[in-house]
mmCIF file of the N, C-alpha and C atoms, coordinates in Angstrom:
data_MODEL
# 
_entry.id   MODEL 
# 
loop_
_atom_site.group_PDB 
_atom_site.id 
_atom_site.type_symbol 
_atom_site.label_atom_id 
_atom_site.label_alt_id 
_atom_site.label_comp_id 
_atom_site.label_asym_id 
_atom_site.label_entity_id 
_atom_site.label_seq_id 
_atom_site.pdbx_PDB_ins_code 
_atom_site.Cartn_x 
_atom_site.Cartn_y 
_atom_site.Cartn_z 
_atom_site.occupancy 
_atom_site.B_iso_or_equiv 
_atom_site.pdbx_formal_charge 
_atom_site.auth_seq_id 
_atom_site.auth_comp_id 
_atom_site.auth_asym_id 
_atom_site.auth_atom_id 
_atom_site.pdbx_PDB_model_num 
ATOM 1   N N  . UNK A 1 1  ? 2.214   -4.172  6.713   1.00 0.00 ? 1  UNK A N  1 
ATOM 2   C CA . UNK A 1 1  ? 1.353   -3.737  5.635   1.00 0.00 ? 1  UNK A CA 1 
ATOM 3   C C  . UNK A 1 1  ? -0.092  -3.983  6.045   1.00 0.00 ? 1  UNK A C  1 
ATOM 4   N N  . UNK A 1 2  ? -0.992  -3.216  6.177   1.00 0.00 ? 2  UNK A N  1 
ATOM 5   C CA . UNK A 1 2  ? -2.209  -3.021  6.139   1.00 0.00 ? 2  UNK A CA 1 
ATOM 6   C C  . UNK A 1 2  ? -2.897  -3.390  5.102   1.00 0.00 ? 2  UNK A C  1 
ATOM 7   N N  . UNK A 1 3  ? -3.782  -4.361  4.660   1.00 0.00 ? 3  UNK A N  1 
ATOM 8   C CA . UNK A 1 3  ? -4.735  -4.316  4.193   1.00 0.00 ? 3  UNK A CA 1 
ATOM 9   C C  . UNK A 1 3  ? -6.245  -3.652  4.401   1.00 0.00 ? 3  UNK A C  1 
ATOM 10  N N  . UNK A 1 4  ? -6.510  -2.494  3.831   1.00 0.00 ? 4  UNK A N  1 
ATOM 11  C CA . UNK A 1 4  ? -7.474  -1.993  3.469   1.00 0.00 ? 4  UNK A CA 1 
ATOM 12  C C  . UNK A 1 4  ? -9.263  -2.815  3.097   1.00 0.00 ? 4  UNK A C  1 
ATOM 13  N N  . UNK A 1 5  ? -9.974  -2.987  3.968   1.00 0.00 ? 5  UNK A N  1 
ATOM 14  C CA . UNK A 1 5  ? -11.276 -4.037  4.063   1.00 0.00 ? 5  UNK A CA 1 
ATOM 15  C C  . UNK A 1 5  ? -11.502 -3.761  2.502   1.00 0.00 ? 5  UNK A C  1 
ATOM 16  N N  . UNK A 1 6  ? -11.354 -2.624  1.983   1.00 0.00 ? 6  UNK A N  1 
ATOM 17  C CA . UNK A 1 6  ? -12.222 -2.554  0.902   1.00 0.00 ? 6  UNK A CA 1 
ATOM 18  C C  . UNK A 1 6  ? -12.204 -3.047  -0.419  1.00 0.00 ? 6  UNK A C  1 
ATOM 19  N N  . UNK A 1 7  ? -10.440 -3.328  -0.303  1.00 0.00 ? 7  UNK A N  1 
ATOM 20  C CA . UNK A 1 7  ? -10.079 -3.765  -1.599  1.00 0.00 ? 7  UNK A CA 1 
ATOM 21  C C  . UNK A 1 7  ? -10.212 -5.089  -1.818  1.00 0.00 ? 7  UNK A C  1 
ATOM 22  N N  . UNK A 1 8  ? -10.751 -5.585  -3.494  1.00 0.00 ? 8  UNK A N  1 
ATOM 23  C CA . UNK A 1 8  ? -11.549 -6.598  -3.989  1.00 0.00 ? 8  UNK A CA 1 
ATOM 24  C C  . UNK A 1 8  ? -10.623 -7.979  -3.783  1.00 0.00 ? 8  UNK A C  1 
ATOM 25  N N  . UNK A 1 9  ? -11.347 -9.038  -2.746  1.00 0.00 ? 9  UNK A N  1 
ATOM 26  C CA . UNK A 1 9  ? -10.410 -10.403 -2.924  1.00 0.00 ? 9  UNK A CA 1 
ATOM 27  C C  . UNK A 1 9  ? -11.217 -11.131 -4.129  1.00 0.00 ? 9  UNK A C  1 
ATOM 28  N N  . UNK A 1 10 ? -10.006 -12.062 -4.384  1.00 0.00 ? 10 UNK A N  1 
ATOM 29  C CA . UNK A 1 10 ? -10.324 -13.133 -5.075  1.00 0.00 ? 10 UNK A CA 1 
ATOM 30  C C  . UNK A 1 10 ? -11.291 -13.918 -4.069  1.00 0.00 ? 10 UNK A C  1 
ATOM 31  N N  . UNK A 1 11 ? -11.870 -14.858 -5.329  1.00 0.00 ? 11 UNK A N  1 
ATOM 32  C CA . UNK A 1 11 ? -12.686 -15.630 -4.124  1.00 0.00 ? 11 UNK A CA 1 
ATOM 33  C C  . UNK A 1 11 ? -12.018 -16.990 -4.079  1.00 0.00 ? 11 UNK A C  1 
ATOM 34  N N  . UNK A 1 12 ? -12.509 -17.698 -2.542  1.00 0.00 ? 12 UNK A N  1 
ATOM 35  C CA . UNK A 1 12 ? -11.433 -18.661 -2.050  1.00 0.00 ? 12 UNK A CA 1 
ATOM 36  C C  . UNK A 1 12 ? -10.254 -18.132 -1.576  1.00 0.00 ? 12 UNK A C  1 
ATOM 37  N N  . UNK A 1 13 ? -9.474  -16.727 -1.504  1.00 0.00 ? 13 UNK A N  1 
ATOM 38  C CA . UNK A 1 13 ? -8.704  -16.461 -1.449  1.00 0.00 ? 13 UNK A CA 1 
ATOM 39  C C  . UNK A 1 13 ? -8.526  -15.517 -0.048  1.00 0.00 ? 13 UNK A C  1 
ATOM 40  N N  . UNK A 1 14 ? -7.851  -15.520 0.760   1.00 0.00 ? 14 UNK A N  1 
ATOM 41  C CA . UNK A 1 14 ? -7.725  -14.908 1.820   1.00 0.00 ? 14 UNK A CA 1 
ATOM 42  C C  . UNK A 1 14 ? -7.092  -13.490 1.741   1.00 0.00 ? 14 UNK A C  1 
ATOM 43  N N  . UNK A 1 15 ? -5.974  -13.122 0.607   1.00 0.00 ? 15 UNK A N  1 
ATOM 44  C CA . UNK A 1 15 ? -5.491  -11.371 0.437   1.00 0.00 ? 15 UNK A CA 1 
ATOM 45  C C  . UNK A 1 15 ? -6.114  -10.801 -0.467  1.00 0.00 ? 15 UNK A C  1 
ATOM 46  N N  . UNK A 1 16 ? -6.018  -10.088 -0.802  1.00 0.00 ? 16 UNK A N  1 
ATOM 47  C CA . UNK A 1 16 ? -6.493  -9.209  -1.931  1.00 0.00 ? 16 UNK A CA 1 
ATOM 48  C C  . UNK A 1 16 ? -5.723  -9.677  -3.256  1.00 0.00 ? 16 UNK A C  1 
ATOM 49  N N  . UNK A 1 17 ? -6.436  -9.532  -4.527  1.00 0.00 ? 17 UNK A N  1 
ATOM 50  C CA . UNK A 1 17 ? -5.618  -9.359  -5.641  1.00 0.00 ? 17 UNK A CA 1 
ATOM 51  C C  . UNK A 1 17 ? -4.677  -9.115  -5.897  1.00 0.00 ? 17 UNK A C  1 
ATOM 52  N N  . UNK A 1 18 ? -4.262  -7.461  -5.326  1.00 0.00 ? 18 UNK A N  1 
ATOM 53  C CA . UNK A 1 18 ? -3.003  -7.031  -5.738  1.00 0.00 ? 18 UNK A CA 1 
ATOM 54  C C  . UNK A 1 18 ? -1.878  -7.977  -5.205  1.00 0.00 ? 18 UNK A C  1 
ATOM 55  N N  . UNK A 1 19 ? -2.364  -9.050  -3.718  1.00 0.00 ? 19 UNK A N  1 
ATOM 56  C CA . UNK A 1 19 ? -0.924  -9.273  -2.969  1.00 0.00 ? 19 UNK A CA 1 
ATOM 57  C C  . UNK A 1 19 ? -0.974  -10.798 -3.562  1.00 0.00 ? 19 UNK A C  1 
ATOM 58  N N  . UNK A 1 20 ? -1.968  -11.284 -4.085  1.00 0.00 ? 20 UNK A N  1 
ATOM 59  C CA . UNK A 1 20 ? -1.510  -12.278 -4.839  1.00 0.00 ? 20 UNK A CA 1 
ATOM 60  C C  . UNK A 1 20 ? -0.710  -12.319 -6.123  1.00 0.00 ? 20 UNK A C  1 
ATOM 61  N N  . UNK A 1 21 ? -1.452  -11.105 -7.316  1.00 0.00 ? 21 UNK A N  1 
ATOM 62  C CA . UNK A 1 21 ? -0.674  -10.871 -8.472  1.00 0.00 ? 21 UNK A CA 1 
ATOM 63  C C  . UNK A 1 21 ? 0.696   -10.290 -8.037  1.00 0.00 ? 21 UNK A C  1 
ATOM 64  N N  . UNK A 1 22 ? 1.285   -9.648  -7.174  1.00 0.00 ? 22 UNK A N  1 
ATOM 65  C CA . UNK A 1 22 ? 2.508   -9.703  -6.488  1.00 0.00 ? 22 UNK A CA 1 
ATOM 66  C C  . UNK A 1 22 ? 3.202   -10.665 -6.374  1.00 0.00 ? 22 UNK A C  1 
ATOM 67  N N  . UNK A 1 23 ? 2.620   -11.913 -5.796  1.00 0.00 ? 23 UNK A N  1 
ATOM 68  C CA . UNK A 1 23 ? 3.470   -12.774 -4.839  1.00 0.00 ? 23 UNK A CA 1 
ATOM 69  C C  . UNK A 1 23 ? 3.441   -13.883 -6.712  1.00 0.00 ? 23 UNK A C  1 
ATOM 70  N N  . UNK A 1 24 ? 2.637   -14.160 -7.257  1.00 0.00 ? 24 UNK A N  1 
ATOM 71  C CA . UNK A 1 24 ? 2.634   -14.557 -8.895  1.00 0.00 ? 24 UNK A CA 1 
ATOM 72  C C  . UNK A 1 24 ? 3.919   -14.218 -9.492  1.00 0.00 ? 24 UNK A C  1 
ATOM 73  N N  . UNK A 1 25 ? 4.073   -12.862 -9.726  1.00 0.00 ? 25 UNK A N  1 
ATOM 74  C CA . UNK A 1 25 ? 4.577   -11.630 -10.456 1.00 0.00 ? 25 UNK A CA 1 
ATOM 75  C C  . UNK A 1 25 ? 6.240   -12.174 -10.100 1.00 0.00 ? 25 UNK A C  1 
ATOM 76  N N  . UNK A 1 26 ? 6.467   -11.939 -8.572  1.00 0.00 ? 26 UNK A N  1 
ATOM 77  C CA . UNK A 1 26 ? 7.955   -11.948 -8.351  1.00 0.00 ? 26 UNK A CA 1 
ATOM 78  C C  . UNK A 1 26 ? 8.521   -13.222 -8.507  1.00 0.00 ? 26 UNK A C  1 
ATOM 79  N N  . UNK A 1 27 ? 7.589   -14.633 -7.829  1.00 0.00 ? 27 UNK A N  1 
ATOM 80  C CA . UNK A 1 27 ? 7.566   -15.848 -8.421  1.00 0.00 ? 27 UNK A CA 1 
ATOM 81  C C  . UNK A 1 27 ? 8.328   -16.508 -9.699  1.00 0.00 ? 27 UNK A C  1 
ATOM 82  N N  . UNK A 1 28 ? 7.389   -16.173 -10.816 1.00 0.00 ? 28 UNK A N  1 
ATOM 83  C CA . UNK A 1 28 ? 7.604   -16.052 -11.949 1.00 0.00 ? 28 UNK A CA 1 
ATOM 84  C C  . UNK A 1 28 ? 8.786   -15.184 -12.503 1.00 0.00 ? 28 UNK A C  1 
ATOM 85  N N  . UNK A 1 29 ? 8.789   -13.475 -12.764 1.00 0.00 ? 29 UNK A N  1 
ATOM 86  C CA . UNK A 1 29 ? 9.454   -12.891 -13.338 1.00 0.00 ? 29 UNK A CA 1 
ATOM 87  C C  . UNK A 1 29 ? 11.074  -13.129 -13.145 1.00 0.00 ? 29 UNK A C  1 
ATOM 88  N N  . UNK A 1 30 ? 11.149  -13.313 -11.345 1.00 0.00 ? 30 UNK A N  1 
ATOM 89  C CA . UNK A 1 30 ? 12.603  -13.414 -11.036 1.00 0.00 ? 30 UNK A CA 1 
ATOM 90  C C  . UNK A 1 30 ? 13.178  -14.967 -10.819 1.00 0.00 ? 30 UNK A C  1 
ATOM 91  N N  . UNK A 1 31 ? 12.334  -15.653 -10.725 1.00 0.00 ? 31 UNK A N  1 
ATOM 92  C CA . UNK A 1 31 ? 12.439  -17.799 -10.520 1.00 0.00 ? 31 UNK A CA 1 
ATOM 93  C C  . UNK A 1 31 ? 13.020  -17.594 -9.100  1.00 0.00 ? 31 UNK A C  1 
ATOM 94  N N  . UNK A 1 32 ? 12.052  -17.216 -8.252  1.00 0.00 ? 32 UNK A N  1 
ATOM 95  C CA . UNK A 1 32 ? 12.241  -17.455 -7.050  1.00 0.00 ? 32 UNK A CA 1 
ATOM 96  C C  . UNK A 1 32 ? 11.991  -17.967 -6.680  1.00 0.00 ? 32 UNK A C  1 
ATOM 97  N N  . UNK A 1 33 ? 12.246  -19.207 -5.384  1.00 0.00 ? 33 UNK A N  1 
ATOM 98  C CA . UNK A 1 33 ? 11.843  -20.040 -4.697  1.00 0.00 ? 33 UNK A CA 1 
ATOM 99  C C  . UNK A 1 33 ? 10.751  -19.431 -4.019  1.00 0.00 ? 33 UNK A C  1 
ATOM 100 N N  . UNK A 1 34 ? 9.598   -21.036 -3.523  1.00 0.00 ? 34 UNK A N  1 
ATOM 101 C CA . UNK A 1 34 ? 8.476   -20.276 -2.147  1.00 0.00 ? 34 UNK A CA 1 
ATOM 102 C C  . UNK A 1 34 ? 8.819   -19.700 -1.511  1.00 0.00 ? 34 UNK A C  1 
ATOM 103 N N  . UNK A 1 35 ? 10.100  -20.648 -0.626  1.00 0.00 ? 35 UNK A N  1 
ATOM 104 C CA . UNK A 1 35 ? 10.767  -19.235 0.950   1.00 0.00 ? 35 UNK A CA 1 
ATOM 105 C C  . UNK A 1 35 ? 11.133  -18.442 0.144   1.00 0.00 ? 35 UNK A C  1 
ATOM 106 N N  . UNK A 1 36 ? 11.518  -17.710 -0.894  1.00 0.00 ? 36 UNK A N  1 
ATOM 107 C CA . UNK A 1 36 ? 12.314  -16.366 -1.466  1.00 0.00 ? 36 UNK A CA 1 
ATOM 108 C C  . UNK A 1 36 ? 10.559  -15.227 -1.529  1.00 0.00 ? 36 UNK A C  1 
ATOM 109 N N  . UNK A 1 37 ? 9.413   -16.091 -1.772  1.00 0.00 ? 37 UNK A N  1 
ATOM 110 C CA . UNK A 1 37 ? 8.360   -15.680 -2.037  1.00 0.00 ? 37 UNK A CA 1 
ATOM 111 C C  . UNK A 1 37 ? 7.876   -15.032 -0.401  1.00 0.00 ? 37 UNK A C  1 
ATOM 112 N N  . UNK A 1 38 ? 7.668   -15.913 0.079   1.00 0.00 ? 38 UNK A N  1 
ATOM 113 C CA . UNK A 1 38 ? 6.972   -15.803 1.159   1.00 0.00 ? 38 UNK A CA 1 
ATOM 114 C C  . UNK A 1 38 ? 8.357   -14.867 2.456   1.00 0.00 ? 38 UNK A C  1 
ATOM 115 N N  . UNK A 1 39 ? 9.577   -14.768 2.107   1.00 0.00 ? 39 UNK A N  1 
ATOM 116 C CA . UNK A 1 39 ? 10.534  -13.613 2.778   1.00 0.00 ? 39 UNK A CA 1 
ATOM 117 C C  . UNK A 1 39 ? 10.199  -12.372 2.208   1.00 0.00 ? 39 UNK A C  1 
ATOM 118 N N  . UNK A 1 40 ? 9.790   -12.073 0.738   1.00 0.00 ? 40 UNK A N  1 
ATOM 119 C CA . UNK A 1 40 ? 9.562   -11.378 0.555   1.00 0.00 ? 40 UNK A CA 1 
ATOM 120 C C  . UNK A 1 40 ? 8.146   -10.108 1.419   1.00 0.00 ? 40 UNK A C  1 
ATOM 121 N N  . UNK A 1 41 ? 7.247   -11.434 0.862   1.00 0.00 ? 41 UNK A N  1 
ATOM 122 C CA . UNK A 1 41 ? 6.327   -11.091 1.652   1.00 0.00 ? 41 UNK A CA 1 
ATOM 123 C C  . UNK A 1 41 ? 6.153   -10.459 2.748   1.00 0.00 ? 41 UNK A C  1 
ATOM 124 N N  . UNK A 1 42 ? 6.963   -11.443 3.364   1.00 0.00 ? 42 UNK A N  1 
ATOM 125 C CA . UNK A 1 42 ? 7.029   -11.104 5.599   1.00 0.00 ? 42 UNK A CA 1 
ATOM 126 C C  . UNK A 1 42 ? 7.748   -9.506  5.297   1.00 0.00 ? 42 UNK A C  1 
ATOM 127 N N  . UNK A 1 43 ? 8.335   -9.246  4.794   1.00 0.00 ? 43 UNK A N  1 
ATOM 128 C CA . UNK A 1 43 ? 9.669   -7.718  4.813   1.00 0.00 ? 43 UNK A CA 1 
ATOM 129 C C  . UNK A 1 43 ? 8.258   -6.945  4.591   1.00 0.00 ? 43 UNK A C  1 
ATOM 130 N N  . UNK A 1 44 ? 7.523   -6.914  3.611   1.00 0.00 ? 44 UNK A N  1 
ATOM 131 C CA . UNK A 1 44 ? 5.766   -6.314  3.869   1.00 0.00 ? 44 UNK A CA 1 
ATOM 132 C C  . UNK A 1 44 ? 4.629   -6.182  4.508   1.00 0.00 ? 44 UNK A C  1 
ATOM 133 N N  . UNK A 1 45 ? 5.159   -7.012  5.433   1.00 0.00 ? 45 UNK A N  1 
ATOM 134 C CA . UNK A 1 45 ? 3.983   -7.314  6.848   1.00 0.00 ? 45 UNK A CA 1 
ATOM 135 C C  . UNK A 1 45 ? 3.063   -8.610  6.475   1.00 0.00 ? 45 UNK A C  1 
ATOM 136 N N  . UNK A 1 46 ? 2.847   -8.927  5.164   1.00 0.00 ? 46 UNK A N  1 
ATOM 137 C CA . UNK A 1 46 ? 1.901   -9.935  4.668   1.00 0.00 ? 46 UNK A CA 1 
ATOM 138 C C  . UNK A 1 46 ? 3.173   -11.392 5.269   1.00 0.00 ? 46 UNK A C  1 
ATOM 139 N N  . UNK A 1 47 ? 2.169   -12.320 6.512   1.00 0.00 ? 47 UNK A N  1 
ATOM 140 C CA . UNK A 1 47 ? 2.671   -13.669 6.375   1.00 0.00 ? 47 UNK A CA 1 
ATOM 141 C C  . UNK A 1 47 ? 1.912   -14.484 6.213   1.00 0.00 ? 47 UNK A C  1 
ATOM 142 N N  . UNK A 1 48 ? 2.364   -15.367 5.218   1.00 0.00 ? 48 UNK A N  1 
ATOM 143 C CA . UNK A 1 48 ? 1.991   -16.269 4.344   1.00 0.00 ? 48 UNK A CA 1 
ATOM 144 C C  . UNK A 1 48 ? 2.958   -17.462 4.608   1.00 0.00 ? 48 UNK A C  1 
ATOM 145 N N  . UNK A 1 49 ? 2.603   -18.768 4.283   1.00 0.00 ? 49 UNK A N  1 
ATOM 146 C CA . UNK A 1 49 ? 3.296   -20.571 4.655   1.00 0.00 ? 49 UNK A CA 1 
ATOM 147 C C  . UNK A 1 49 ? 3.619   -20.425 3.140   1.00 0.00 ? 49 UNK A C  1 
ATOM 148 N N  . UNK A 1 50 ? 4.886   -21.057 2.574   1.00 0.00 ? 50 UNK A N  1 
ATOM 149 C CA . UNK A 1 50 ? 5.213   -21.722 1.564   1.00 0.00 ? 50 UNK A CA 1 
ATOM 150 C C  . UNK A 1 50 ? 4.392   -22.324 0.813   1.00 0.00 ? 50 UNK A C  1 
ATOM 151 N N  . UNK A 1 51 ? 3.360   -22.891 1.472   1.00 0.00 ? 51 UNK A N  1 
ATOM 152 C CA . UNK A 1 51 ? 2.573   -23.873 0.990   1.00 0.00 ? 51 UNK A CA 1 
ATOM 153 C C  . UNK A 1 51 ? 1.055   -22.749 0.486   1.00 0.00 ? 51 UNK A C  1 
ATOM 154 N N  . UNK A 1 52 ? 1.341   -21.828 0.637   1.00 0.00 ? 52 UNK A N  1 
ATOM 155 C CA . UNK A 1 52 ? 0.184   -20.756 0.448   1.00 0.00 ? 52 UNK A CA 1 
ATOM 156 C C  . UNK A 1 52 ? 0.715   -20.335 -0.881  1.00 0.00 ? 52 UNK A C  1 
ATOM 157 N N  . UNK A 1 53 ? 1.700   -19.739 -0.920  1.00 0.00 ? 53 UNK A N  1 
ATOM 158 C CA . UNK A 1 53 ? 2.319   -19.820 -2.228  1.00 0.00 ? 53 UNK A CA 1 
ATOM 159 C C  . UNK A 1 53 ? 2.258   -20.093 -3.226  1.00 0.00 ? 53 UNK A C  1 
ATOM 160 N N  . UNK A 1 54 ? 2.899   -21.570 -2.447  1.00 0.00 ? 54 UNK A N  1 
ATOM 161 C CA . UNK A 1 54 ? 2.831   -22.646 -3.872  1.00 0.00 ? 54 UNK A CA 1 
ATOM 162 C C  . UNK A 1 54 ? 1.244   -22.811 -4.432  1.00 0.00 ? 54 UNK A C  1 
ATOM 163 N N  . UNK A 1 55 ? 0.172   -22.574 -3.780  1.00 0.00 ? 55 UNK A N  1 
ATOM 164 C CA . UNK A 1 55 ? -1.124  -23.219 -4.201  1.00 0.00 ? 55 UNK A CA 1 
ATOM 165 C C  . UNK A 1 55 ? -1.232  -21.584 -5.352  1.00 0.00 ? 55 UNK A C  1 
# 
């Protein structure tokens, strides 16, 4: 997955919005674990530590 320069990050934050309210979203909605979070992720090209996650 490509991130696009243009689209707006959070600040302090290293992805964009959308791939955080994502990685929030599936978190939450489905009670997934970090590794369930961050596998997800990787299958999208975005890798991210557990510990990125969790923060």
């Amino acid at each position: 997955m490509r991130i696009p320069a243009e689209m707006a990050r959070l600040k302090g934050y290293r992805f964009p919005r959308e791939v955080v309210a994502y990685a929030v979203w599936v978190y939450h909605r489905f009670a997934l674990s970090t590794a369930d979070v961050e596998d997800l992720l990787a299958e999208r090209g975005v890798i991210v530590s557990r510990e990125t996650v969790r923060k």
